[in-house]
C-alpha positions as CSV (number, residue, x, y, z in Angstrom):
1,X,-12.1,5.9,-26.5
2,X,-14.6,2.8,-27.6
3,X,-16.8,1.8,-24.4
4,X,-19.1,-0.8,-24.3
5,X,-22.1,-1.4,-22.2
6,X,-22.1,2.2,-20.9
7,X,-22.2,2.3,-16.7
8,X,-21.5,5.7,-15.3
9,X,-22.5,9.3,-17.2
10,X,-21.5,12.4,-16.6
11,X,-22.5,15.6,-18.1
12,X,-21.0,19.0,-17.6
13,X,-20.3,18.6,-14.3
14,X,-19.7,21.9,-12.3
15,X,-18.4,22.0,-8.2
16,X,-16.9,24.3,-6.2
17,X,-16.7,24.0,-2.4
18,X,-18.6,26.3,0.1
19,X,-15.8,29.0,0.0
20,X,-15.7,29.3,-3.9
21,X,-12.9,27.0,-4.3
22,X,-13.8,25.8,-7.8
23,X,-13.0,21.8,-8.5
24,X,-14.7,21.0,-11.6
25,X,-16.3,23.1,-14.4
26,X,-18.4,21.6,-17.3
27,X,-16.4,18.0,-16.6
28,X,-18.0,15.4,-18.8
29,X,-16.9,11.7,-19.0
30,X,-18.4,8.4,-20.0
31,X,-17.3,5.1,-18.0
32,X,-18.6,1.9,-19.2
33,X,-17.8,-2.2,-17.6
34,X,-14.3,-3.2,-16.7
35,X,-12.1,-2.0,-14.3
36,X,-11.1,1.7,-14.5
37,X,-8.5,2.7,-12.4
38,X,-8.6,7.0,-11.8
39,X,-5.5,8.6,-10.9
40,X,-4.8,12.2,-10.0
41,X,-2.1,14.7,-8.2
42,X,-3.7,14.7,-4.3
43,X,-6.6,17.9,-4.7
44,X,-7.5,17.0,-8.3
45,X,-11.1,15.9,-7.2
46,X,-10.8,12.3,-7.7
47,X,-12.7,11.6,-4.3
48,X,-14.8,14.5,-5.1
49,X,-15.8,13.0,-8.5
50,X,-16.8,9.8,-6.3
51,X,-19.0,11.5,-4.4
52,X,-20.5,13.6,-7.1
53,X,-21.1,10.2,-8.6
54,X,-23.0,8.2,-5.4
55,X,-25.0,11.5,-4.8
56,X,-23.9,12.7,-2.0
57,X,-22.5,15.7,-3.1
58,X,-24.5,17.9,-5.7
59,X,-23.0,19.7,-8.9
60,X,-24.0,23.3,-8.7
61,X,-24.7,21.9,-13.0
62,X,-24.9,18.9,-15.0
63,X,-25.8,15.7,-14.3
64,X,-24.3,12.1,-13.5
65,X,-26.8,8.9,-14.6
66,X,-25.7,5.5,-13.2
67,X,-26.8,2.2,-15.0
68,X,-28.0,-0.7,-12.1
69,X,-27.3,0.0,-8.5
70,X,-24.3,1.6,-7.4
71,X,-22.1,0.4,-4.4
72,X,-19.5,2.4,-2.9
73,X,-16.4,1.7,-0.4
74,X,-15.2,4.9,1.2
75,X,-11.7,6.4,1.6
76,X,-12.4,6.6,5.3
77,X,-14.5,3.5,6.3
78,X,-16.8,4.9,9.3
79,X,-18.4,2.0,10.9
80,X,-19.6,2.7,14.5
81,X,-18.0,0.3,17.5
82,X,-21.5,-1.2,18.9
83,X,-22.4,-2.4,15.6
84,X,-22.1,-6.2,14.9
85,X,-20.6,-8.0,12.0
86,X,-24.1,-9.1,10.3
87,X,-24.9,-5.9,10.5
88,X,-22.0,-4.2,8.7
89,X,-23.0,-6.8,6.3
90,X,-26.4,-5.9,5.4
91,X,-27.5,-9.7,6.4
92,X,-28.8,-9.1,10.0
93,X,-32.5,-8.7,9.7
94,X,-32.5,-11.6,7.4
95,X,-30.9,-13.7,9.7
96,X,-32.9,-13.1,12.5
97,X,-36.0,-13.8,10.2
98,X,-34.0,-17.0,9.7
99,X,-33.7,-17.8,13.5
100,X,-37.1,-16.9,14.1
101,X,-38.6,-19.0,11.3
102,X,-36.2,-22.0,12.7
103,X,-37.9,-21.8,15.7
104,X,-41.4,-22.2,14.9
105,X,-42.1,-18.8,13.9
106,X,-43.7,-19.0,10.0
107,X,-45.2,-15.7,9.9
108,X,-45.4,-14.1,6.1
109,X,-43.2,-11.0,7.5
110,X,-40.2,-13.4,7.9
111,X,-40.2,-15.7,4.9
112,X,-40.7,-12.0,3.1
113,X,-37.7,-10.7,5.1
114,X,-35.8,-14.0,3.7
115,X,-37.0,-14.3,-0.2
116,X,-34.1,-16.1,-1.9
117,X,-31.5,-15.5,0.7
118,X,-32.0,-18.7,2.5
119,X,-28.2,-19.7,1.9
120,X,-26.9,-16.0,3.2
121,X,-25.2,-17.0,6.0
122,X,-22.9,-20.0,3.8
123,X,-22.4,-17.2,1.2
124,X,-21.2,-14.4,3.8
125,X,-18.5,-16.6,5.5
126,X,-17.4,-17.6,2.6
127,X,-16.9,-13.9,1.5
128,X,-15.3,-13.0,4.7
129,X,-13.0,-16.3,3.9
130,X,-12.2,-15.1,0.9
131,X,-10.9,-11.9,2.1
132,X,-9.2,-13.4,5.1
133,X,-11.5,-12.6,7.3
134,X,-11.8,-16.7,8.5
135,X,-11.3,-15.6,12.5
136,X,-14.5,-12.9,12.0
137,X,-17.7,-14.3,13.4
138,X,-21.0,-13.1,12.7
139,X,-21.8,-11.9,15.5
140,X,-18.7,-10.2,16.7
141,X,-18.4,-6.4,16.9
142,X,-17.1,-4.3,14.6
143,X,-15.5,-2.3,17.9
144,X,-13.1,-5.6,18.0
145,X,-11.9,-5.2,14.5
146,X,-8.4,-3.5,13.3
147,X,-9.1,-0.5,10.8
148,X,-7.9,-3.3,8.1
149,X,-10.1,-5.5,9.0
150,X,-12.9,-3.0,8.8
151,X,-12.1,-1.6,5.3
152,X,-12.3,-5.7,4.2
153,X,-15.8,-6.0,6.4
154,X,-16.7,-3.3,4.0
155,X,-15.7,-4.7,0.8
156,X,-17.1,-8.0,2.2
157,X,-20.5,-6.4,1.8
158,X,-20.2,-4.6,-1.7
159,X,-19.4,-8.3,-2.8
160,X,-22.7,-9.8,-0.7
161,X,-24.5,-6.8,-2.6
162,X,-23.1,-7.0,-6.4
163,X,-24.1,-4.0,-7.8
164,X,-24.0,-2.7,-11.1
165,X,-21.1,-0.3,-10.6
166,X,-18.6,-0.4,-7.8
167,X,-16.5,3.0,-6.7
168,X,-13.4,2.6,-4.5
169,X,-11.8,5.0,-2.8
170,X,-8.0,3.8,-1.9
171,X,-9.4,0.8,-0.7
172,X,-6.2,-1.2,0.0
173,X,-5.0,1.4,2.8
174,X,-4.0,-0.4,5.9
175,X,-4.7,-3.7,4.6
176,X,-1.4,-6.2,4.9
177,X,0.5,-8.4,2.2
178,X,-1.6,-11.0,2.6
179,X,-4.9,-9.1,2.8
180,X,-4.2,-7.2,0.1
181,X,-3.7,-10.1,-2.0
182,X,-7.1,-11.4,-1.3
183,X,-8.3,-8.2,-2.4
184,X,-6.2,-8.5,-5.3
185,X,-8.2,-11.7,-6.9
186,X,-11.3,-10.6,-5.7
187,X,-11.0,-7.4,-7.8
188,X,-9.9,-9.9,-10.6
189,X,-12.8,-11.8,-10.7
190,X,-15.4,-8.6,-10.6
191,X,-17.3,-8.8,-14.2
192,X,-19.2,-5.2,-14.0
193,X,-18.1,-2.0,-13.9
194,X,-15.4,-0.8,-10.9
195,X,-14.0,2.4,-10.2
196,X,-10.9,2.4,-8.2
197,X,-9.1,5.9,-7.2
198,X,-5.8,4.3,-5.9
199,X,-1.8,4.9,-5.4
200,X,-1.7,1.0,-4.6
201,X,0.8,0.6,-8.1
202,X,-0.2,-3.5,-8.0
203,X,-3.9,-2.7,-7.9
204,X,-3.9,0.1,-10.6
205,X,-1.8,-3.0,-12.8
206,X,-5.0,-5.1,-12.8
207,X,-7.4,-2.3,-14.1
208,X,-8.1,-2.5,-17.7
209,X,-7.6,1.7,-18.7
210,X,-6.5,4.6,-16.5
211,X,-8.4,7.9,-16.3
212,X,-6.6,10.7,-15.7
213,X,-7.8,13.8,-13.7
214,X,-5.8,16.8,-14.6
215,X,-6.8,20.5,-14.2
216,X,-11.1,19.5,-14.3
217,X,-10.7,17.2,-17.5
218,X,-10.0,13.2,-17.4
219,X,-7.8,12.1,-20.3
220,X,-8.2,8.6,-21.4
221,X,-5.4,5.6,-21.4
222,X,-6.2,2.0,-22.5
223,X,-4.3,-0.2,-20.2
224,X,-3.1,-0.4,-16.6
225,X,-0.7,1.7,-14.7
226,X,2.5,0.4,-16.3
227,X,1.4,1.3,-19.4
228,X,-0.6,4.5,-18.9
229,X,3.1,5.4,-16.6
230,X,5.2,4.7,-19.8
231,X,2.6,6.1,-22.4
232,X,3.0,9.3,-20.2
233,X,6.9,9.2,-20.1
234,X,6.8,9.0,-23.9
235,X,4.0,12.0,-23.9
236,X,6.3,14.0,-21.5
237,X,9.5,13.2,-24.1
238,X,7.8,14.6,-27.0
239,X,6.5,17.7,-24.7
240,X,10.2,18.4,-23.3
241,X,11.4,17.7,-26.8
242,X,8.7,20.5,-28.5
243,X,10.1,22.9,-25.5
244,X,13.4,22.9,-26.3
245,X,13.1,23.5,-30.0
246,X,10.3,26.3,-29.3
247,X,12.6,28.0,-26.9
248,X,15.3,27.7,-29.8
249,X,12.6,28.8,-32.2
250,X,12.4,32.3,-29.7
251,X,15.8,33.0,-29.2
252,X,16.5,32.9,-33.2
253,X,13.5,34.9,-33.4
254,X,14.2,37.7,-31.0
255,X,17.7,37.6,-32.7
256,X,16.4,38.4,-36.0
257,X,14.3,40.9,-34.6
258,X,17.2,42.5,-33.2
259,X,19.4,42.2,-36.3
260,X,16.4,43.6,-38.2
261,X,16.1,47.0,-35.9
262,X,19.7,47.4,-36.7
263,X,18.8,47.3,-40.5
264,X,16.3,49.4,-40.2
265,X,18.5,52.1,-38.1
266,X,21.4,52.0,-40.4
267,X,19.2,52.6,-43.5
268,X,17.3,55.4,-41.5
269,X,20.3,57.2,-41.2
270,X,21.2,56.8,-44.3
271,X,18.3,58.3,-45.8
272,X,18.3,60.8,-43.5
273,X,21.9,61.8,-44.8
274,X,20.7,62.1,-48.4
275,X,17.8,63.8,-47.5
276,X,19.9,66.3,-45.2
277,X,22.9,66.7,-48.3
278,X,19.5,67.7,-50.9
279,X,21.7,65.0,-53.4
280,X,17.9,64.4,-55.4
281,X,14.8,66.8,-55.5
282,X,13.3,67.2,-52.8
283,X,9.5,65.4,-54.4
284,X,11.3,62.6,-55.0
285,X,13.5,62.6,-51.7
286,X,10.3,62.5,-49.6
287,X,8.5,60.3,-51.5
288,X,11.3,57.2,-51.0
289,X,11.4,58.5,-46.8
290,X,7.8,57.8,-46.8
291,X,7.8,54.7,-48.9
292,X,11.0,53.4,-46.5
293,X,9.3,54.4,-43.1
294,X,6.2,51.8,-44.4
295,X,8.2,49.0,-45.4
296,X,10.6,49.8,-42.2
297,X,7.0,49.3,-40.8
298,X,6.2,46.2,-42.6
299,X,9.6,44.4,-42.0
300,X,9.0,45.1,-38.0
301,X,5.8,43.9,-37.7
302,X,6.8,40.6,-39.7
303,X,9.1,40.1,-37.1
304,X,7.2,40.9,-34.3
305,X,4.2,38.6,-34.9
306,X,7.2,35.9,-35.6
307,X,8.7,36.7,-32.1
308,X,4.5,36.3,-31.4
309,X,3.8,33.2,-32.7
310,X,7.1,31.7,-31.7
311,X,6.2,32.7,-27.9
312,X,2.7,31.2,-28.0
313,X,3.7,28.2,-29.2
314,X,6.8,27.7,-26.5
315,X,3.8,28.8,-24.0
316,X,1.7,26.0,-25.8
317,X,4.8,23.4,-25.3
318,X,5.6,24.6,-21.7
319,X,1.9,23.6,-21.2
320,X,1.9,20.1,-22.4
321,X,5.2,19.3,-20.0
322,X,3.5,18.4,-16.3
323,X,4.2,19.9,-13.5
324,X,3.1,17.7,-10.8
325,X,3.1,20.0,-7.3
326,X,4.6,18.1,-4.8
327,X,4.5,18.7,-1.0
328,X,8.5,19.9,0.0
329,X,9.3,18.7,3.1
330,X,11.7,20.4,5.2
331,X,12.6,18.0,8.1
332,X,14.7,20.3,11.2
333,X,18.0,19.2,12.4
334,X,17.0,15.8,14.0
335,X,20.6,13.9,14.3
336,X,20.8,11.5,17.1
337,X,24.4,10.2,17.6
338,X,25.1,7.0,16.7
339,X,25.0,5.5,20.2
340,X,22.5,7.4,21.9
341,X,19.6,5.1,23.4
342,X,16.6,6.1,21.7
343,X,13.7,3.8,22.8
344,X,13.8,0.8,25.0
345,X,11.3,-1.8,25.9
346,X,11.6,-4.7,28.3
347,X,9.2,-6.8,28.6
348,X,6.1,-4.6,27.6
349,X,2.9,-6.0,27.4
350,X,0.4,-4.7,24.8
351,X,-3.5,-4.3,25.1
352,X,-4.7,-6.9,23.1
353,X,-2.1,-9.8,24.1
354,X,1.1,-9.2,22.1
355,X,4.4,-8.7,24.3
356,X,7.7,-6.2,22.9
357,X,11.5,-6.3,23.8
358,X,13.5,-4.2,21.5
359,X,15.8,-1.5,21.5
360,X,16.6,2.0,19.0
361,X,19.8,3.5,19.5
362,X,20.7,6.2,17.0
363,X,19.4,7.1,13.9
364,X,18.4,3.3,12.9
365,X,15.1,2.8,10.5
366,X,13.4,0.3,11.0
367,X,9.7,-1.6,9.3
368,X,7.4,-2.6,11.5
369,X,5.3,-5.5,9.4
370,X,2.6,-7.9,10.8
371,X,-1.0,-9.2,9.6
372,X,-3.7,-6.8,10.4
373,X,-5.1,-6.8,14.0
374,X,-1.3,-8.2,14.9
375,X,-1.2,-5.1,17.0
376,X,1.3,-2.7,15.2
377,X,-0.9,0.2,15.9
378,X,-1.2,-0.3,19.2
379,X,2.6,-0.6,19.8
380,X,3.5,2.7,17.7
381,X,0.4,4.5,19.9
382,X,1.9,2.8,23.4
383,X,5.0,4.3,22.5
384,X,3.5,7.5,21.4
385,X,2.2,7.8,25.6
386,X,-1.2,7.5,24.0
387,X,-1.8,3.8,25.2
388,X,-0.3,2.3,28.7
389,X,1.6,-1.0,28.9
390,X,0.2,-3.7,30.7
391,X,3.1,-4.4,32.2
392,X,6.7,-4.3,31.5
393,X,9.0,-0.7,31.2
394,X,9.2,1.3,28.5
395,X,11.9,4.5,28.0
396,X,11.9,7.1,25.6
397,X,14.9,9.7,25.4
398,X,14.4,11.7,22.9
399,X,11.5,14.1,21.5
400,X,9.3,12.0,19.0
401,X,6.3,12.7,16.5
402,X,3.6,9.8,15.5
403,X,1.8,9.9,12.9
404,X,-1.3,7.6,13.4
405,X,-3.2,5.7,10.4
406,X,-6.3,7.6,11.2
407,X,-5.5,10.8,10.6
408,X,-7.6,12.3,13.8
409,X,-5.1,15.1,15.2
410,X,-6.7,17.6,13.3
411,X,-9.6,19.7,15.4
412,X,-12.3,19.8,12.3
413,X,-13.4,23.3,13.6
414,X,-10.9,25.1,12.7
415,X,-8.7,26.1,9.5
416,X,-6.1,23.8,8.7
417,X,-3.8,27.2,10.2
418,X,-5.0,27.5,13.3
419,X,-4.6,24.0,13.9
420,X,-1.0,24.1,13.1
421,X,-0.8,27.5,15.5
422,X,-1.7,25.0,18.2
423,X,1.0,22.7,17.5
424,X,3.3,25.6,17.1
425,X,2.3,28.3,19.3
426,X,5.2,30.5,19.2
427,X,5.3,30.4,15.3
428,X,4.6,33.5,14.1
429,X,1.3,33.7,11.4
430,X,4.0,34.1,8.2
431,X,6.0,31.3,9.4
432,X,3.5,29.1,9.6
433,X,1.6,30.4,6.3
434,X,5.1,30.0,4.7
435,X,5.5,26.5,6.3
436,X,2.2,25.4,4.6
437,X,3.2,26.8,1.5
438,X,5.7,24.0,1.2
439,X,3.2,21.5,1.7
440,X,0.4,23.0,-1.1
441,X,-1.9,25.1,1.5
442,X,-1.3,28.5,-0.4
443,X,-3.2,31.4,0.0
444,X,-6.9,30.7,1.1
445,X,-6.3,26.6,1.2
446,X,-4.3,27.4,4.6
447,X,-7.6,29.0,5.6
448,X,-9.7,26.0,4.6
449,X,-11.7,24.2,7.9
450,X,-9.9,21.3,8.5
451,X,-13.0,18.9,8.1
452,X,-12.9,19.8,4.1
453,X,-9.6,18.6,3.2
454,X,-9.5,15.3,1.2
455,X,-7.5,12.2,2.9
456,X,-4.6,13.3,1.1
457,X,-4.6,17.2,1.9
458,X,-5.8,15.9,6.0
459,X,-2.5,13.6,5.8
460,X,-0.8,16.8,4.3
461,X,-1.8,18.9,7.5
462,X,-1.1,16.4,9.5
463,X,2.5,15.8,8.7
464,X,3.0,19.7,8.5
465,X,1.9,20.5,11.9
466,X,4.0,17.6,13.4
467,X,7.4,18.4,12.1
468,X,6.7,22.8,13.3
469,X,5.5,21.1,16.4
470,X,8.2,22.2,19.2
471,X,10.7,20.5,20.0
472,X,11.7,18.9,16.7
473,X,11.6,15.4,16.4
474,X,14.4,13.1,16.9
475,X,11.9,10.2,16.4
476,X,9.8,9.4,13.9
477,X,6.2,7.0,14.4
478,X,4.6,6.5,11.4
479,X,1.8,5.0,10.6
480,X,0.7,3.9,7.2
481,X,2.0,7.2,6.1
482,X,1.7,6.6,2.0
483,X,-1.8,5.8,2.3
484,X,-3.4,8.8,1.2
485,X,-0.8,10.3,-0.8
486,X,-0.7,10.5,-5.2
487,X,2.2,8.7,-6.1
488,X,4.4,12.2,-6.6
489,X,3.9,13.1,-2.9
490,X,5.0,9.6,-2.5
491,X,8.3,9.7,-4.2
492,X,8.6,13.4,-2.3
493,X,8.1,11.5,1.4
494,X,10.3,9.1,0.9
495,X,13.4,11.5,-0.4
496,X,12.5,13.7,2.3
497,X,12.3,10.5,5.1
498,X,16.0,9.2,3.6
499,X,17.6,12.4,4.3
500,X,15.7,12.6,7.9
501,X,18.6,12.2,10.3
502,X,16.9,10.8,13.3
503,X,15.7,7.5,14.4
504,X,12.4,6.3,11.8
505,X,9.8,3.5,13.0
506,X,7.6,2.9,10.3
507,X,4.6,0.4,9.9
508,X,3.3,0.2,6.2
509,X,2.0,-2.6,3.5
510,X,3.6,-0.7,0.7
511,X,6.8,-2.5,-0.2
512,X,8.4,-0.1,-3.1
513,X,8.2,2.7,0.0
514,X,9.4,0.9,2.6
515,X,12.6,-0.4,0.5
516,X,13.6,3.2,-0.8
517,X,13.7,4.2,2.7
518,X,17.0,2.3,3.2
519,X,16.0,0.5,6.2
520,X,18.3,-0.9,8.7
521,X,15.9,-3.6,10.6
522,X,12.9,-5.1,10.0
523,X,10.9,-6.3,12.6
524,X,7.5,-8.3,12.7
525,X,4.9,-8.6,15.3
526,X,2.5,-11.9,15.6
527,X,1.8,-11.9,19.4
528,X,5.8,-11.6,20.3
529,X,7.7,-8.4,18.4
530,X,10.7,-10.8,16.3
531,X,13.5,-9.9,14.5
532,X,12.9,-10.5,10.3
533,X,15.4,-10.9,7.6
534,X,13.9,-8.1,5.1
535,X,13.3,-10.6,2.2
536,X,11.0,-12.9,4.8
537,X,9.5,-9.2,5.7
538,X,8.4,-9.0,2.2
């Protein structure tokens, strides 16, 4: 398609990982301003192609050419605990050529540090501001920050920067409502050329076309998600539509083919009669055998390259219909009786400041909603065993599973198998292999090192070695859990989550998810954990 003011080349690109597991060959694509939003089943390379683009992965051939200076927000935002706020910004040294110059200092080396940036400081808070960041001083640490907070520190600075070309990598995971909203306008008002690979369906509505990544190619659609999503229903129509008629066109096919051979035989053995009762000469008798055996010939091989060509193009049709794979999630036998006490806490005291009283009995589902930094992670994780309470008692009765935003209860050196042996060590190898089957590790991806896998395939391995971990769950702490998944793997969770029979705590920003997960409660946590009516949840 038509675009202007070209940012982001790429010529027949070729990548395969250290193990020969081929992800692109002889991709080429052309991105210019605007907002393009790239979508792709989880494992399609759309954080690959990222990082093909920002160099720091190199195509084994081809080339990638970016117009201006690139910026780049990570799926995983990595920023170390000691470092400070200014820092994370990119503003530090120039502020402290600022201090330095306020305090008598008027060497060249600082007004050089400084240039035009005398105004930096104004212009940062009013960044962080914009993104809700108002409580964030300069000078705070980035160790005092929620994982939100830190992806908007982040995006704070790509805005500080400008570049030419931004690329963002699911960069609404763990923000909240109002966060994300922020983000929201501030990826309205960008005016060059942004990247986004996403599942967030609001942010994907604002882009201005849709790439999608399918088997190494990237097919184009003008628009944003809602109408790439009903561009592709109508595609997938037509597709079903040309299946159904090719499979007719084969069955009438193979019919004639049959009806043929039975033509054929019949007048075969009727030749063969005259030619065994001598009713002509015998010249003339073999003549019309021969002549009959090549038209027999003829009138076979008509049909058969009909039967062909009828077969390759229901092959052609089958190909145009997707297929999306989608992880198949087995949950065991987790039913918890209806008045069983699940979880209780009295009183409890979190790190941080925030105080919980609640109760689970039975299989209730419940949303867990709050700003970020309100403490919800620290509440699922207290429960989890991995945090202590200040103060105040906490109980839990049954066996439960968390499932923590991060995405850390992998060991990176080894195989995503091995690490679900250690969850599992009385599975046998083929039970686990088969287990990982369901959840797309097939063959040599359930021998892939653990610190390859993509942010959707970690949260794949993740989820797989909790529910084979022994005993089975009968409680469920999740944790942003739709944050790295395509949107099919979405829409697979949640049917798999509404027929879990246990007890489900769940904190996550994605509304559409957490109301197809037929909730019973919602609570919300803002320094005291509070009962909410689900439309003031969302």
């Amino acid at each position: 398609m038509s675009m202007p003011n070209i940012s982001i080349v790429c010529s027949g690109l070729s990548f395969a990982w250290p193990d020969g597991t081929p992800v692109f060959d002889d991709l080429s694509l052309v991105i210019g301003t605007g907002r393009t939003g790239l979508v792709g089943v989880n494992g399609s390379g759309k954080s690959t192609l990222l990082r093909l683009i920002t160099g720091a992965l190199t195509p084994r051939a081809g080339s990638v050419k970016v117009s201006g200076d690139l910026g780049y927000l990570p799926q995983n935002v990595a920023l170390a605990a000691h470092v400070r706020v200014d820092e994370a910004l990119g503003i530090a040294p120039v502020r402290a050529a600022l201090r330095a110059i306020e305090s008598g200092d008027a060497s060249e080396p600082n007004f050089a540090a400084v240039g035009e940036d005398w105004d930096v400081e104004e212009r940062a808070r009013a960044t962080l501001d914009r993104l809700g960041l108002e409580h964030v001083t300069l000078d705070r640490h980035i160790g005092e920050l929620s994982g939100g907070e830190s992806v908007l520190l982040t995006m704070a600075a790509q805005f500080l920067r400008r570049p030419d070309v931004l690329l963002l990598d699911e960069p609404t995971n763990n923000l909240d409502l109002s966060a994300r909203r922020r983000f929201y306008e501030a990826v309205a008002s960008w005016n060059a050329a942004m990247v986004i690979v996403s599942h967030d369906r609001e942010l994907l509505d604002q882009v201005d076309q849709i790439g999608d990544l399918r088997a190494g190619e990237v097919r184009w659609y003008g628009g944003n998600l809602t109408e790439y999503q009903e561009a592709v229903a109508v595609e997938q129509e037509a597709a079903e539509r040309m299946v159904r008629v090719a499979e007719s066109d084969v069955r009438r096919q193979r019919r004639e083919l049959a009806e043929a051979r039975v033509k054929l035989d019949r007048g075969a053995r009727f030749g063969q009669h005259k030619f065994d009762t001598k009713r002509e000469p015998k010249v003339i008798m073999m003549a019309r055998k021969r002549e009959a055996q090549v038209s027999a010939g003829k009138y076979r091989t008509m049909h058969q390259e009909k039967l062909k060509e009828a077969a390759q193009r229901l092959a052609e049709a089958e190909e145009a219909v997707r297929e999306d794979n989608e992880i198949r999630v087995d949950l065991p036998e987790t039913a918890v009786p209806p008045t069983r006490g699940v979880l209780k806490l009295s009183s409890v005291q979190l790190r941080y400041g925030a105080h919980a009283t609640f109760e689970i009995r039975g299989p209730e589902r419940i949303a867990l909603t709050g700003r970020n930094g309100a403490g919800k992670s620290t509440l699922l994780r207290t429960i989890a065993g991995e945090l202590k309470p200040l103060s105040g008692d906490l109980t839990v009765t049954v066996p439960l599973r968390y499932l923590p935003q991060r995405l850390d209860l992998l060991d990176n050196t080894l195989t995503v198998a091995q690490n679900i042996a250690t969850f599992a060590p009385n599975a046998t190898d083929n039970t686990i292999r088969a287990h990982l089957a369901r959840f797309l590790f097939r063959g040599r991806r359930a021998d892939q090192p653990a610190e390859t896998l993509s942010g959707g395939e970690r949260f794949r391995a993740t989820l797989a070695a909790l529910l084979l971990a022994e005993p089975a769950p009968q409680l469920l702490l999740l944790d942003e859990p739709t944050n790295n998944l395509d949107l099919a793997s979405v829409r697979q969770l949640t049917q798999a989550l509404k027929s879990y029979q246990g007890a489900l705590l769940v904190v996550s920003h994605d509304l559409a998810f957490l109301r197809d997960l037929g909730l019973t409660r919602w609570l919300t946590l803002d320094g005291e954990l509070k009962e909410a009516a689900p439309l003031l949840a969302s």
